[in-house]
Phi, psi and omega in degrees: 000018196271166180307299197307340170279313180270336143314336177261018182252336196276357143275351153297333206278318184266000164253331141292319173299338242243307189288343181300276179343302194286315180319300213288327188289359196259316172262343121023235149357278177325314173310296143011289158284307162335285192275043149270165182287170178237196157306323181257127170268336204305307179249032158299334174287351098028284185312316219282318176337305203291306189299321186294318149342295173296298177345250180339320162309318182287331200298294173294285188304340181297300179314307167320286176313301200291345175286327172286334176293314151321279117025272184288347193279301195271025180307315190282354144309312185270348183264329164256017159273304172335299157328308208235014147280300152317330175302319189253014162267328176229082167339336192261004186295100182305142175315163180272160170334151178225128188296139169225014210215138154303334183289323192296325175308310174283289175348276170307292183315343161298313185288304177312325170307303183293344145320289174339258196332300183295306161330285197252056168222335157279346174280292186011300225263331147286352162299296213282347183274315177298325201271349185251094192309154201098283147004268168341331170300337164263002174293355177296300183326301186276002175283321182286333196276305172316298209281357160327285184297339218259355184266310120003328170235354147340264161329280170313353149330309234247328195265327171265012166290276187345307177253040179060031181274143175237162203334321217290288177336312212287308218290315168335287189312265207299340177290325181286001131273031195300320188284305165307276160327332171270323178285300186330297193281353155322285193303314173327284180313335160314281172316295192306338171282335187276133199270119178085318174281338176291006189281321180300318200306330173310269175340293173268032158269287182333309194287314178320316156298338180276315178307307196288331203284300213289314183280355189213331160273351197224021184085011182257136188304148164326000000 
């Protein structure tokens, strides 16, 4: 909420409520049909077992996606809240890089592709977990653990953007934090499940991350 701050949190925030809004009337309905009963009762507690499973799965991946889509909408917010977040942990903090070049230009469209890619190539495996009945009882668990991490290197993007670090580096950082990297993204994905609160995560991912890079990534004391 400080001034220096607070002009870049508030279009991510109304742009999350806006994909929150638009998500939740879209699904909605569908929810809905899913659970109506049906003619056979017998295994209805069975159904309800399974749907609740999926329910909490969905629940979690929905919040994921929509942070990330979020995310993308509101990147150019969020690279200067990054910005002026770094600033006020560290004053002596130099501006970020300014593309000023095609090479430089391509650079980012590489690195965001190789993000692109590696994010969905780690989504495959709570996709395939949700489609295999039984299975399936564990995609909230493997939905949480994927967007843990994959949230995690979201966020953490944007404080190693700042400082002209590319995707390989961002991926370099949390392994060598690993522990780190899953409770940061752990509280994300949390938050990102939560209905309404989930309008805030951006602004405070964003800072959170830049808080975690700078005290524990980037060699500067707790």
């Amino acid at each position: 909420m400080r001034p220096g701050l607070r002009r870049w949190a508030v279009m991510p925030v109304l742009i999350s409520a806006l994909l929150f809004g638009l998500l939740a009337v879209a699904l909605g309905n569908e929810l809905l049909t899913l659970l109506a009963p049906d003619a056979d009762e017998s295994l209805a507690w069975l159904r309800w077992l399974i749907w609740l499973g999926l329910g909490i799965a969905g629940l979690i991946a929905c919040g994921f996606l929509l942070a990330l889509l979020a995310g993308i909408v509101a990147a150019p917010f969020l690279s200067q809240l990054t910005a002026a977040v770094a600033h006020e942990l560290d004053p002596t903090t130099l501006e970020a890089p300014q593309a000023g070049s095609w090479r430089s230009l391509g650079q980012g469209l590489a690195g965001e592709w190789r993000k692109l890619k590696y994010m969905l190539l780690l989504l495959v495996l709570p996709v395939l977990v949700m489609l295999v009945p039984g299975l399936n009882l564990l995609a909230p668990l493997c939905w949480f653990v994927v967007g843990a991490w994959l949230l995690a290197v979201e966020f953490v993007d944007y404080p190693c953007a700042h400082r002209g670090q590319p995707f390989p580096g961002v991926l370099q950082v949390l392994r060598l934090h690993r522990r780190l990297a899953f409770g940061f993204g752990g509280g994300v994905t949390l938050l990102s499940a939560l209905p309404l609160l989930n309008c805030l995560l951006l602004p405070a991912a964003v800072a959170g991350a830049c808080v975690l890079y700078q005290r524990y990534c980037a060699g500067s004391r707790p």
